[in-house]
C-alpha positions, 0 to 999 in steps of 0.5 A, spaced: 261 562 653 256 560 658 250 565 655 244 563 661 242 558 668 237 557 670 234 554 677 227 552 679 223 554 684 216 553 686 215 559 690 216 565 685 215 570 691 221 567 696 226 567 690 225 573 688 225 576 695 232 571 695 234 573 689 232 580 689 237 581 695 243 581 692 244 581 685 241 588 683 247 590 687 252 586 682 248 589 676 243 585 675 236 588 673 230 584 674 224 582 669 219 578 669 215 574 663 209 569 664 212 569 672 218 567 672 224 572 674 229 573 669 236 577 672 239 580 666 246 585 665 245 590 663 247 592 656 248 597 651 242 599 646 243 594 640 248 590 644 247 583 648 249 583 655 257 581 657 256 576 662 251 570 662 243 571 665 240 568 670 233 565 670 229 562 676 223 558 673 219 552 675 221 546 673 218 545 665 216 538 666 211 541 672 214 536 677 217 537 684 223 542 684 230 539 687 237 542 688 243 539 684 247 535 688 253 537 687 251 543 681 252 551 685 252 558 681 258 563 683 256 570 682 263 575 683 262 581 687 266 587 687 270 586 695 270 582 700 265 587 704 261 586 698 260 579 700 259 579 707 254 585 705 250 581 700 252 574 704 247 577 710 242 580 705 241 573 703 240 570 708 236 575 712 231 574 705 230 567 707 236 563 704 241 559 709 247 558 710 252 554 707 259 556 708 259 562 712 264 569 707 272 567 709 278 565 705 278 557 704 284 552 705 283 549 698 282 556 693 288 561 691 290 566 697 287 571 695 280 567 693 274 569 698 268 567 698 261 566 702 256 559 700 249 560 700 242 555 700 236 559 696 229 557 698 228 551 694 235 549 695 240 551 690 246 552 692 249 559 691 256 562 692 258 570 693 266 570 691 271 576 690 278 573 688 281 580 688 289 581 689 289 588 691 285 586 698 289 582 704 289 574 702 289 568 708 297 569 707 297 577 709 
């Protein structure tokens, strides 16, 4: 089970405001240590958090960030009008575009999915696979 990801950042007030945009709404809660933003699940008192938490951090060797070529953070949202909503609140919280929300040749029907850049270049997709909702097929 995957327990953290991490991703760099050198401008803490860009990702925050990014970040911030749409992971409360996937139950997310925000803290801060030392400056670095850490997205946590919520968790019942005495137990650890059920999905994995997300740390936005400067590099640690202290050299310039950069974006993995290749490397991307999927973050499940409930429906595809959440991920259009959240697809929008990051973009207007200063990400850009990767891949506007809509269903994808290469994925499963009902597989819907918008792709993101933060900030600093990270990749980020918002996705919802929910059989309940119209597919690309219906």
């Amino acid at each position: 089970m995957i327990a953290y990801v991490t991703v760099g950042a050198d401008d803490m007030v860009s990702a925050e405001r990014f970040y911030s945009a749409f992971l409360p709404a996937l139950g997310y809660g925000l803290e801060t240590y030392h400056g670095d933003l850490s997205y946590v699940p919520p968790a019942q008192p005495g137990q650890k958090p059920t999905s994995p938490g997300f740390y936005v951090k400067p590099p640690f060797d202290g050299g310039l960030i950069s974006s993995g070529n290749g490397s991307m953070v999927a973050f499940e949202a409930s429906s595809q009008i959440q991920v259009r909503e959240l697809h929008a609140a990051a973009l207007a919280a200063g990400g850009s575009d990767e891949g506007q929300p809509g269903f994808r040749a290469s994925y499963g029907s009902h597989f819907y999915v918008g792709y993101l850049r933060d900030p600093h270049r990270n990749k980020v997709a918002l996705f919802c696979d929910n059989p309940d909702e119209a597919g690309r097929d219906d």
